[in-house]
matplotlib code that plots the C-alpha trace (Angstrom):
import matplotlib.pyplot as plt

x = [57.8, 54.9, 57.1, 58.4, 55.0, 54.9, 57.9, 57.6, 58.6, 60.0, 60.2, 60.5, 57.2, 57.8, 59.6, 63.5, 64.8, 64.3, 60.5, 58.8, 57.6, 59.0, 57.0, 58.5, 55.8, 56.1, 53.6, 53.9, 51.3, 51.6, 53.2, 51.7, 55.2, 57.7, 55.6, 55.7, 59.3, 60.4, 58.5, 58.3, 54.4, 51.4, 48.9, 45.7, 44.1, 44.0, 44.6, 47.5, 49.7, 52.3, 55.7, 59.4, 61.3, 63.7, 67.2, 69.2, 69.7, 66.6, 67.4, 65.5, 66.0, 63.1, 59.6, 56.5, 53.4, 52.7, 49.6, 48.9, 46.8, 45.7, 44.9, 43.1, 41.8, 44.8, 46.1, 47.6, 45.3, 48.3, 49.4, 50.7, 52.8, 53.2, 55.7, 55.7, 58.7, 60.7, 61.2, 65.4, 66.9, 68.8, 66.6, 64.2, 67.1, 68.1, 64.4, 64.8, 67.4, 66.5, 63.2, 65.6, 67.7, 64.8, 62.9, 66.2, 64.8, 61.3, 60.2, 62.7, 62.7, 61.6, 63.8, 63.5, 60.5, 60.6, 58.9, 55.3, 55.4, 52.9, 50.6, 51.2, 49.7, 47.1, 46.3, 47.0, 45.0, 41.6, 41.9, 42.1, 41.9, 44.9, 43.0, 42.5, 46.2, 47.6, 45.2, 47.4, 50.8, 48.5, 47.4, 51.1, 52.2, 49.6, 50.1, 47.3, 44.0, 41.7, 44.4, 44.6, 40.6, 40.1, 43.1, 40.7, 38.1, 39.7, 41.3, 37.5, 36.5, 34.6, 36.5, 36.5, 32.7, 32.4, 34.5, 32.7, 29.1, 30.5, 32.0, 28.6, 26.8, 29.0, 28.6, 24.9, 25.2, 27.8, 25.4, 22.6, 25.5, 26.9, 22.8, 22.4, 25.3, 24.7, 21.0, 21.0, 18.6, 15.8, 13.3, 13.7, 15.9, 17.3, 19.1, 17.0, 14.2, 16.8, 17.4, 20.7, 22.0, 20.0, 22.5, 25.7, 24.2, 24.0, 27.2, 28.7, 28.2, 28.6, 31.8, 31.9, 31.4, 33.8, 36.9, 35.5, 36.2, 39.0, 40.8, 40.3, 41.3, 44.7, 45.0, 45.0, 47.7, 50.1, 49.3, 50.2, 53.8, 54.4, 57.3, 57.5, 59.4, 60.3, 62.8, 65.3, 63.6, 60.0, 58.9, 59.7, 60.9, 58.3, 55.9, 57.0, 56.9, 53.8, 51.8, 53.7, 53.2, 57.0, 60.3, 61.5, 63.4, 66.1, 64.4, 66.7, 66.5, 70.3, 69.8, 70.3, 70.0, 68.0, 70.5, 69.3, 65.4, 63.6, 60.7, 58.1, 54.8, 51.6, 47.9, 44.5, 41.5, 43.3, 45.4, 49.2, 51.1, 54.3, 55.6, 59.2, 60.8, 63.5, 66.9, 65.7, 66.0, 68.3, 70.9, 73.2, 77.5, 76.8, 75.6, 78.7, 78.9, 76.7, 74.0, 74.0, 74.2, 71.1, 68.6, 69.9, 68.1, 65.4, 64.6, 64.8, 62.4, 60.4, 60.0, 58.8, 56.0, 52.4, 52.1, 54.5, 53.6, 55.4, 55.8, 55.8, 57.0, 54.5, 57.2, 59.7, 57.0, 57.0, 60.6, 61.5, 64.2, 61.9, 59.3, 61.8, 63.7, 59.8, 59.2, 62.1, 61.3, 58.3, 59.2, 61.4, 58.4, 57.6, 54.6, 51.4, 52.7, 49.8, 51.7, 49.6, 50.1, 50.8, 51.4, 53.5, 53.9, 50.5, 51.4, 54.7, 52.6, 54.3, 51.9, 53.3, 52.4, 48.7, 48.0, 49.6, 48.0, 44.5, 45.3, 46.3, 43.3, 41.0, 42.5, 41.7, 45.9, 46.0, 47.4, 48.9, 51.1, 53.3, 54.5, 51.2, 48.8, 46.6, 45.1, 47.1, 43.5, 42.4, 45.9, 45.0, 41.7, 43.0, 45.5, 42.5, 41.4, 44.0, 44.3, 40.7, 40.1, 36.3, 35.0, 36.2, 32.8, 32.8, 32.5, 36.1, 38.6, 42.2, 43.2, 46.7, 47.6, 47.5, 43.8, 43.5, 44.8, 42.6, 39.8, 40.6, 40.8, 37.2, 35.8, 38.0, 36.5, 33.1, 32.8, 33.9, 31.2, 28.3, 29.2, 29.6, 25.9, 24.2, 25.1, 24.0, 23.6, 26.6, 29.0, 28.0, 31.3, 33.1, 31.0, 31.5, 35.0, 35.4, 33.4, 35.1, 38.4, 36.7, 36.1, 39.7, 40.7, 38.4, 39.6, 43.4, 42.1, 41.3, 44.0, 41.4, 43.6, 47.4, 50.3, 53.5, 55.7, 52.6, 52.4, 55.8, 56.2, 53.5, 54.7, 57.9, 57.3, 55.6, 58.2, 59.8, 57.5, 53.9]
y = [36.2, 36.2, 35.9, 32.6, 31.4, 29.1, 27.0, 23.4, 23.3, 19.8, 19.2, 17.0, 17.1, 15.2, 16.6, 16.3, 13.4, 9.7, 7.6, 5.0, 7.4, 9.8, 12.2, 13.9, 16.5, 17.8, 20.3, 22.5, 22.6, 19.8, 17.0, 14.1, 13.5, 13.6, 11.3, 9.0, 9.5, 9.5, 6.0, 4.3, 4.5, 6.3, 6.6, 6.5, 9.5, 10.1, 6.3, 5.1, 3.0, 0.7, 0.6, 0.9, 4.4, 3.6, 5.5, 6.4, 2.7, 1.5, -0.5, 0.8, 4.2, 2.5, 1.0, 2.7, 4.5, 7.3, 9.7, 11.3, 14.8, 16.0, 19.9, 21.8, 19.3, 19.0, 21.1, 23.3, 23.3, 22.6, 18.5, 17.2, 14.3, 12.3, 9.8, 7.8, 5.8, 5.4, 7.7, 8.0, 11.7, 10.0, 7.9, 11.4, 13.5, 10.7, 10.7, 14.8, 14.6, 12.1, 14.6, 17.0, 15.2, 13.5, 17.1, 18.3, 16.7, 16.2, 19.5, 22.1, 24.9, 22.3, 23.8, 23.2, 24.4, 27.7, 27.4, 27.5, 27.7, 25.0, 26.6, 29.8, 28.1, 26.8, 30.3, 32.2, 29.7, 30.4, 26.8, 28.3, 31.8, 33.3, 33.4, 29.1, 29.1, 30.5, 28.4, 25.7, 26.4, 26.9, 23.6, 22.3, 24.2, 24.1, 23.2, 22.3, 20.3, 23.1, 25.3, 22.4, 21.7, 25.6, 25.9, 23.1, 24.8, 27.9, 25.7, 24.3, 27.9, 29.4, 32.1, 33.3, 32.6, 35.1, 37.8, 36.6, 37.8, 41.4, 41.9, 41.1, 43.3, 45.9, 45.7, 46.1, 49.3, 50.7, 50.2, 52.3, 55.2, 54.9, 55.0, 58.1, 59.9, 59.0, 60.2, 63.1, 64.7, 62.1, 62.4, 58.7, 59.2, 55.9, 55.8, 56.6, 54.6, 51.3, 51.8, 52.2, 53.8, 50.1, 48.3, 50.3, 49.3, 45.4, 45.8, 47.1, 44.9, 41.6, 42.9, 43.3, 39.4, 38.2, 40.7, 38.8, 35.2, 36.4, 37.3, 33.9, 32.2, 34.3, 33.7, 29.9, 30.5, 33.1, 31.7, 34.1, 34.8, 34.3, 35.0, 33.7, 36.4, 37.5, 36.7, 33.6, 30.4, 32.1, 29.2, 30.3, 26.6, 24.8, 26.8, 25.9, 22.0, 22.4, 24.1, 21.4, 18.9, 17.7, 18.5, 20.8, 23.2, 22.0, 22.8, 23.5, 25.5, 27.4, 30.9, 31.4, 27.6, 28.8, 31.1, 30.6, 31.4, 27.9, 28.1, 25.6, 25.7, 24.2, 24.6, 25.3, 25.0, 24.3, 27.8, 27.8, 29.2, 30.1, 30.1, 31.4, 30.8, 33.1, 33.5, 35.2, 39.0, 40.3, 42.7, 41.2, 41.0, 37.1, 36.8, 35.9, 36.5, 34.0, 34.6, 38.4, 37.4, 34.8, 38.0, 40.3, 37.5, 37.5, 41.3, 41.2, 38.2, 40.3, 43.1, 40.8, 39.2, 39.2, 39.3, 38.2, 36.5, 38.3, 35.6, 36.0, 34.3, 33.4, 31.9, 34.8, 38.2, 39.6, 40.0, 44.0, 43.2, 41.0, 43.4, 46.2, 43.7, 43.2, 46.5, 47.3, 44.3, 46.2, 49.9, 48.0, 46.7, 48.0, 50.3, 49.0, 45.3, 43.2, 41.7, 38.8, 38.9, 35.3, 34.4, 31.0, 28.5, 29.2, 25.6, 27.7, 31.0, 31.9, 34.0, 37.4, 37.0, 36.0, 39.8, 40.4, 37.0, 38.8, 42.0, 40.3, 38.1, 41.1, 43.0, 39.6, 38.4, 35.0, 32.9, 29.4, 26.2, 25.2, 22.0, 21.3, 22.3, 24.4, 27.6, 26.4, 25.7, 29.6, 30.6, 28.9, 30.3, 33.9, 33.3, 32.5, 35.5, 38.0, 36.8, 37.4, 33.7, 32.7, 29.2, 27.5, 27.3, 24.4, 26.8, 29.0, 29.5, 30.2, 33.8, 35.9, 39.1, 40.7, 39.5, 41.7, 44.5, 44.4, 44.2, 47.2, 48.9, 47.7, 49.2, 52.3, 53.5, 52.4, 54.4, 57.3, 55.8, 56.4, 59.7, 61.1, 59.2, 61.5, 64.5, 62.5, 64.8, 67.2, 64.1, 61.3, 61.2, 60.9, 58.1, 56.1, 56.4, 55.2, 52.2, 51.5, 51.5, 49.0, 46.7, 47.1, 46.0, 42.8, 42.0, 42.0, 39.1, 36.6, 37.7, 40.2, 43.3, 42.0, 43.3, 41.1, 42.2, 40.5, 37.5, 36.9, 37.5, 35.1, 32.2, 32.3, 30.7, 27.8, 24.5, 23.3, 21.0, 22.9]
z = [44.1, 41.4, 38.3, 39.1, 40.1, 37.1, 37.0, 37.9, 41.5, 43.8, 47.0, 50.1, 51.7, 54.8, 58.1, 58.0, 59.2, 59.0, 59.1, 57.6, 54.9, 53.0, 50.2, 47.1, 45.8, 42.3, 41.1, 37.8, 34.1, 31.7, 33.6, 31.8, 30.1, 32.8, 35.1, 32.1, 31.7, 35.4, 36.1, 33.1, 32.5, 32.5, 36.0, 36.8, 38.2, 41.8, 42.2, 44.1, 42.1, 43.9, 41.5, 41.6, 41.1, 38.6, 38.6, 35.3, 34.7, 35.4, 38.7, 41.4, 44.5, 45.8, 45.3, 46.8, 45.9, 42.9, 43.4, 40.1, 40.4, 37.2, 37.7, 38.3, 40.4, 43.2, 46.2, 44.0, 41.3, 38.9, 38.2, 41.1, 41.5, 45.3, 45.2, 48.5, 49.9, 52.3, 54.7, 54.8, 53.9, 51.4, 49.6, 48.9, 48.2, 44.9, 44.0, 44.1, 42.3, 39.3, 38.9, 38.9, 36.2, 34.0, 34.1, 32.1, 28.5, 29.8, 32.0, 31.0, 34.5, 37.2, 40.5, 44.0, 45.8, 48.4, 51.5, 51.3, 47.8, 47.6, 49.5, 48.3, 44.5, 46.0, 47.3, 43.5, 41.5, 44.0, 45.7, 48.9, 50.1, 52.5, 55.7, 54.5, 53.7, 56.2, 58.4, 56.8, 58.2, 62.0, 61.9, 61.4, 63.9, 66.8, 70.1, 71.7, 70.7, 70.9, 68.3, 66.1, 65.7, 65.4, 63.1, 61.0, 61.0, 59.5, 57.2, 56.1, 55.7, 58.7, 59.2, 55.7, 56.0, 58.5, 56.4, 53.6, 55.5, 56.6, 53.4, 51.3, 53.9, 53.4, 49.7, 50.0, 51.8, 49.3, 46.8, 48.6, 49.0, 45.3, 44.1, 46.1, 44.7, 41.6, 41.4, 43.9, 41.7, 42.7, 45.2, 47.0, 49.7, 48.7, 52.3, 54.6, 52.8, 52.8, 56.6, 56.0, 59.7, 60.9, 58.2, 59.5, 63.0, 62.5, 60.3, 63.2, 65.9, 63.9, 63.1, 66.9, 67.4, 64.5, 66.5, 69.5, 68.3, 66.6, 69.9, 71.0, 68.0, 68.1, 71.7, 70.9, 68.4, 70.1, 73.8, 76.9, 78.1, 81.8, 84.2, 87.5, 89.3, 92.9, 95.5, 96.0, 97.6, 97.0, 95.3, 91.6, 90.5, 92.8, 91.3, 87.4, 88.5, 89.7, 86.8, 84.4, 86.1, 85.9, 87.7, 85.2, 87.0, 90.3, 93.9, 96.8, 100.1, 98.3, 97.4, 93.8, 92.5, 89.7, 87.6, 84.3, 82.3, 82.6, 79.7, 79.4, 77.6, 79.1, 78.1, 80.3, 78.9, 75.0, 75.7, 75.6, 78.3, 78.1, 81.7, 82.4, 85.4, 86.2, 88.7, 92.4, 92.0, 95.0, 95.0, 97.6, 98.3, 98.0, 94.7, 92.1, 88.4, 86.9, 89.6, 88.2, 84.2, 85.8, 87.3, 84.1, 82.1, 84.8, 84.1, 80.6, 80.6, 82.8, 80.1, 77.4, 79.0, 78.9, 82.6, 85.2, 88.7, 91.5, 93.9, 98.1, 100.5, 103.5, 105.9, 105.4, 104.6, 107.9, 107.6, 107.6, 105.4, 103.2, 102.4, 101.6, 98.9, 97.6, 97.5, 95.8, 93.0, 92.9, 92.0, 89.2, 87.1, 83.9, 84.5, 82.5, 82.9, 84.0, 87.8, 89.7, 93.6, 94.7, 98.4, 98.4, 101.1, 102.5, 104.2, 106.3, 107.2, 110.1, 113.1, 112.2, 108.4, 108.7, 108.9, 105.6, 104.6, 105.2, 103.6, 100.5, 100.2, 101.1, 97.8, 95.7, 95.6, 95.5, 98.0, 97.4, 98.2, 95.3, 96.5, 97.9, 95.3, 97.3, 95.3, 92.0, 89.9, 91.2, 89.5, 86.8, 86.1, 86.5, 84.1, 82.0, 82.7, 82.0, 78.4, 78.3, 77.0, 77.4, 76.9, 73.6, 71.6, 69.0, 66.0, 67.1, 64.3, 63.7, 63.8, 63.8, 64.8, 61.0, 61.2, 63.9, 63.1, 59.8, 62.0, 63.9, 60.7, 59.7, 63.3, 62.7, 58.9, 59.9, 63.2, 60.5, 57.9, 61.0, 61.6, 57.9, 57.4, 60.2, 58.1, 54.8, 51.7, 52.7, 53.2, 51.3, 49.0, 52.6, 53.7, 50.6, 50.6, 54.3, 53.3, 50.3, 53.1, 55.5, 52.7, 51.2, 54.7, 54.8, 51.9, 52.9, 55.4, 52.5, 50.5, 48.0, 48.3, 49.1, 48.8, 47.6, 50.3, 52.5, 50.5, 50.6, 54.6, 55.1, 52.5, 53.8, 57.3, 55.8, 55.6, 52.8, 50.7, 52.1]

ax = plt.figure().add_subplot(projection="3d")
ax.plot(x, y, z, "-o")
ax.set_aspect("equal")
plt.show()
């Protein structure tokens, strides 16, 4: 992916399809002459210029603005060129292609951009660093406010600020450990003078904080998955219409109306929620083919999500009958899946429920009335609470799940780190090669250490033209 990192690259930087405006991006070294070739003149700097884009004859694709970026003072830190017309697919692709054409003469290896190749220059020539850049492709794609302002932030820097801090404190303390092995013959007991188990301390537990917000920044990204599950008419499809606030899903007093997964994504508190509601699991004589493909699809949603809603029905739970078939949805579960108790149609409890009705608020289940709204905002708030989201503070950035993991790593080799430091002289090579590891793992957050593979996984989501 590196070696080709310096041809001139072109691309389509707008979404697919048609708009008022449309944006061709070229970015490679030494540019000067094919802008003056491709329009006809030479630009100002950063200054928009308004002009026609000639074709091979001279008459005009189109007339609109140039942007001309000298580097290394542009997004990719190369020259970058912006024209900006009209926004039709076919207009942009002839203005692609008579780059393509003038670059044959005038900037000899000029191809069509990859995905995220853009971004992915910006990134090698230190404009921004991969935690910023991957911020980038976040910020296109977030769903929610809060994921869009955090995914800014990032983008601005303030999560590699806070890599940048436990990184530089690590440092420090690899320096006291590389002094003491390299002058064991002096008195100074360079780490225990330096406080160094107080530095591994505080090292720790900010790292501590950062994993913190970095849960909630990924949370913002990822969101939760949810699936509505449980018996026919329990309310699945009320229950989907009600947290979405639209009638997404058909409502019917018929067994089985719901025979396909019904997905929609809604947000509390800035967190996305992707709620699945699913066909009625019931293993009855009256259910035909498609009803059966319909709860297949139910279970394996079930074994993909994040937690799943086991929905019960107040009017029909003192059934004998009933409450075997629950029980029996039950014992199918995954074990370790995180299941909410709901108790629907509190609004229909009949008399010989209200004793189950008790029980189940006694052991903290929920208990509520879809079509009525009753107990939905207490739903909503444990939700909230199973994906372990706290208050968005102002300051929370953008994180993935690689971020994570790195993280982890970080926690890992510095709980080794503290325990080779209480035996000190014996150990010290140990406990500078565990902190050398946790900062090789820091470093794979900004992009420091990085493998190709990596880069190339990451770059490759981006759109075309980013």
């Amino acid at each position: 992916m590196l070696a080709a990192s310096r041809d001139p690259i072109v691309a389509i930087a707008t979404a697919p399809g048609r708009g008022a405006v449309g944006i061709v991006r070229v970015s490679g070294r030494g540019l000067a002459t094919f802008v003056k070739a491709l329009l006809g003149r030479d630009l100002r700097p950063r200054e928009a210029t308004y002009l026609p884009f000639p074709d091979e004859g001279g008459g005009p694709i189109d007339h609109g603005l140039a942007l001309w970026f000298p580097g290394p003072n542009s997004y990719t830190g190369e020259d970058v060129l912006e024209l900006q017309g009209h926004g039709g697919p076919v207009v942009l692709q002839l203005l692609v292609a008579r780059c393509l054409a003038v670059a044959r003469e005038h900037l000899p290896g000029l191809r069509p951009a990859r995905a995220g190749e853009f971004t992915e220059r910006a990134f090698l020539n230190d404009k921004l660093d991969l935690a910023q850049a991957e911020a980038v492709a976040d910020l296109i794609d977030a769903s929610t406010e809060a994921a869009a302002r955090s995914a800014s932030r990032s983008l601005a820097g303030a999560f590699s600020d806070r890599i940048h801090a436990l990184r530089d404190a690590l440092i420090h303390l690899r320096m006291l450990v590389e002094a003491t092995l390299d002058f064991p013959e002096e008195e100074i007991d360079f780490l225990q003078k330096a406080d160094a188990a107080g530095q591994l301390l505080r090292l720790r537990d900010a790292l501590r904080a950062v994993l913190a917000e970095a849960r909630q920044g990924a949370l913002l990204r990822e969101g939760l998955k949810v699936v509505i599950a449980g018996q026919p008419n329990a309310g699945k499809s009320s229950l989907l219409n009600a947290l979405a606030g639209a009638e997404l899903a058909i409502v019917t007093p018929i067994a089985g109306t719901t025979r396909d997964v019904v997905q929609q994504t809604i947000q509390i508190e800035g967190v996305p929620l992707h709620v699945v509601d699913t066909a009625g699991l019931r293993d009855s004589p009256d259910v035909d083919e498609v009803e059966k493909i319909g709860i297949q699809r139910a279970w394996g949603q079930i074994g993909k999500a994040d937690a799943v809603l086991f929905l019960h029905d107040l009017s029909r739970c003192d059934q004998a009958t009933y409450q075997a078939d629950d029980v029996a949805i039950a014992a199918g579960l995954p074990e370790g899946l995180t299941v909410v108790h709901v108790w629907n149609k509190l609004d229909q409890c009949s008399e010989g429920a209200r004793p189950l009705l008790e029980a189940a608020r006694a052991r903290g289940e929920l208990t509520i009335s879809a079509k009525h709204g009753d107990g939905l905002e207490a739903l909503r708030q444990r939700l909230l609470q199973i994906a372990g989201w706290e208050h968005a503070a102002e300051g929370l950035f953008m994180a993935r799940e690689r971020h994570l993991q790195a993280l982890h790593r970080v926690g890992e080799h510095l709980a080794q780190a503290d325990g080779w430091l209480a035996a000190q002289a014996e150990h010290l090579d140990l406990l500078a090669e565990e902190l050398r590891l946790a900062q090789q793992a820091l470093g794979e957050i900004t992009g420091e250490f990085s493998a190709d593979d990596l880069l190339g996984e990451i770059f490759s989501r981006f759109c075309i033209g980013k």
